[in-house]
C-alpha positions in Angstrom: 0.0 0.0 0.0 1.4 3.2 -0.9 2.2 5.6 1.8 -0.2 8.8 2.3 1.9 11.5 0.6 3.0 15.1 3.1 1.1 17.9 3.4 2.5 20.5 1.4 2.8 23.9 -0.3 5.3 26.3 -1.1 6.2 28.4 2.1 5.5 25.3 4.8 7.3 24.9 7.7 7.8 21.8 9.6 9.5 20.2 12.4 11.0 17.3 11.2 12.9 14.3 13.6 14.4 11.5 11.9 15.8 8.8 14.6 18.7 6.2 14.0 17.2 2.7 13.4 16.4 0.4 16.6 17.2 3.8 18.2 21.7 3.8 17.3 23.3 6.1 16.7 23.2 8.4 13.7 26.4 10.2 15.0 29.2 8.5 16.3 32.0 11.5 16.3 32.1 15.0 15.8 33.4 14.6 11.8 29.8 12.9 11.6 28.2 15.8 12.9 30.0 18.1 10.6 29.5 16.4 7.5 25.9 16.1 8.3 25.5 19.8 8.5 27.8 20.4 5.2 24.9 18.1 3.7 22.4 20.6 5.2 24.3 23.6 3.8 24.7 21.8 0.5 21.3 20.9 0.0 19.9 24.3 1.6 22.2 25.6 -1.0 20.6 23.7 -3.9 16.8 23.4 -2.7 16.2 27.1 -1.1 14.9 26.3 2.4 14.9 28.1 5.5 16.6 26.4 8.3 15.2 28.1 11.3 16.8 26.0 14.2 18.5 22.3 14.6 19.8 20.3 16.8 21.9 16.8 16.4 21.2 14.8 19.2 23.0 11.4 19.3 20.3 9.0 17.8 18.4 11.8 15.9 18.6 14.9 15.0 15.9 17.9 15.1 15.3 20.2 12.0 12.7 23.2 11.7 12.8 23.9 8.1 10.7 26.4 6.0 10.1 25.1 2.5 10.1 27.9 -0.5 9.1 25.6 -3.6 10.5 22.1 -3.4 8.5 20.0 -1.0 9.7 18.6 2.0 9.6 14.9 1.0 12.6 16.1 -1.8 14.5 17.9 0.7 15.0 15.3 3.4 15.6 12.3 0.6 18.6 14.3 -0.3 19.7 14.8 3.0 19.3 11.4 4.4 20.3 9.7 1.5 23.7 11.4 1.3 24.1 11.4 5.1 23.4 7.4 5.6 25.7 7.0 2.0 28.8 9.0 4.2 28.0 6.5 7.3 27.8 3.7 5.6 30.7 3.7 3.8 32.7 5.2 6.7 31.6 2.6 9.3 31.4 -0.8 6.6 27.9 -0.9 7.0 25.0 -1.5 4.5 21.0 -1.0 4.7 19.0 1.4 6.5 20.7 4.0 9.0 17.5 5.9 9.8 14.0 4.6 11.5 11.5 4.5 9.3 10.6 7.7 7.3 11.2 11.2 8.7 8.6 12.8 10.8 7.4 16.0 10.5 4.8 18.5 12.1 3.2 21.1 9.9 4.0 24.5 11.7 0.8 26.8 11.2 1.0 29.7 13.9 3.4 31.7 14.9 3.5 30.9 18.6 4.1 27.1 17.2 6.8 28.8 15.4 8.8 29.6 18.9 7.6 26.5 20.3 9.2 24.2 18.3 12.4 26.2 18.5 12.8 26.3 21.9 12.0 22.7 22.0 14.6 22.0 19.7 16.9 24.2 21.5 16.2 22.8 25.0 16.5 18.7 24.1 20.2 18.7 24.7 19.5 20.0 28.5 16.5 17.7 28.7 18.2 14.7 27.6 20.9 15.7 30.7 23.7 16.0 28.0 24.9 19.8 29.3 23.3 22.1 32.0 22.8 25.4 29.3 21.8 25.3 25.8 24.5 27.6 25.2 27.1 25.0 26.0 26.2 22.2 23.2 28.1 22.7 20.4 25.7 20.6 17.9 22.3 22.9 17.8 22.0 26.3 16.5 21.5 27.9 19.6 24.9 29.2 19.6 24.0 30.8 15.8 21.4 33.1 17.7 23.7 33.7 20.3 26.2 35.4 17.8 28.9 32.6 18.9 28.9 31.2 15.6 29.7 32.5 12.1 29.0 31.7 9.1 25.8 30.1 9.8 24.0 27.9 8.2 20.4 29.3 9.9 18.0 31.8 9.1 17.4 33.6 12.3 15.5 36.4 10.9 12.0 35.2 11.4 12.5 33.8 14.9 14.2 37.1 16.5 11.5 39.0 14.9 9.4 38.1 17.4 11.5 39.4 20.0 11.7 43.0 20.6 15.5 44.7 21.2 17.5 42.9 22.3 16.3 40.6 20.5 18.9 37.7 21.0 18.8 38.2 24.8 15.3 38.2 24.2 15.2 35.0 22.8 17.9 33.4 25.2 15.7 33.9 27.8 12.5 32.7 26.4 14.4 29.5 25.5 15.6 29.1 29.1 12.3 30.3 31.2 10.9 26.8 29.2 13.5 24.6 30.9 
């Protein structure tokens, strides 16, 4: 039976969360981590999407992507496919690396918007995995902190919500959800 297609339309926003299969792990070391966001920048590059926040996690990983006019179901085949490709061949493996199919929310209101972001920003400090979301190294909390450059996120939208300052703004609505 064929598998009931995504909801989409150009402009959607989702959270998506794919998981490592039987729950491993999808990164093993930080080169992992960094080739899986040079796959996201790569295929941000080529697709147009927003990336609004992520956050790799050790079996899955956390994206909240806005689409601009190639669906969602095109942007994540890329991504995984090249992703579990790189694995695979570094580790000798073969078959599936990922759980099922990605899952994804549709994201239709602005306050689900921030939701979702601070969610996303707040799993490495739920999981017990460091004490401040400033402190993990593999989320793009640190992009709207202004600790990283060169970022791969679009942080526009999300700090627009936020009055000046806006990042300070932001750091603290991420924090008061601990």
């Amino acid at each position: 039976m064929a598998r009931k297609a995504r909801i989409w339309f150009p402009g959607a926003s989702y959270h998506i969360m794919c998981r490592g299969n039987h729950r491993h792990d999808i990164y093993r070391d930080d080169e992992d981590r960094q080739v899986y966001l040079t796959i996201l920048r790569e295929t941000k590059r080529v697709h147009g999407f927003y990336l609004h926040s992520y956050c790799l996690m050790s079996n899955h990983v956390h994206l909240q992507i806005e689409t601009v006019d190639i669906d969602i179901s095109t942007i994540m085949k890329r991504i995984s496919l090249l992703y579990t490709q790189f694995f695979n061949n570094k580790y000798n493996f073969v078959g599936h690396l990922f759980q099922d199919r990605f899952k994804s929310e549709l994201i239709e209101s602005d306050q689900y918007h921030l939701e979702i972001s601070r969610y996303i920003h707040l799993n490495p400090v739920r999981a017990n995995m460091t004490e401040l979301s400033i402190d993990y190294e593999w989320s793009s909390f640190r992009d709207y902190m202004g600790i990283r450059v060169n970022s791969i996120v679009n942080k526009e939208k999300t700090l627009g919500y936020f009055s000046e300052p806006r990042a300070e703004r932001y750091r603290m609505f991420v924090e008061g959800g601990k």
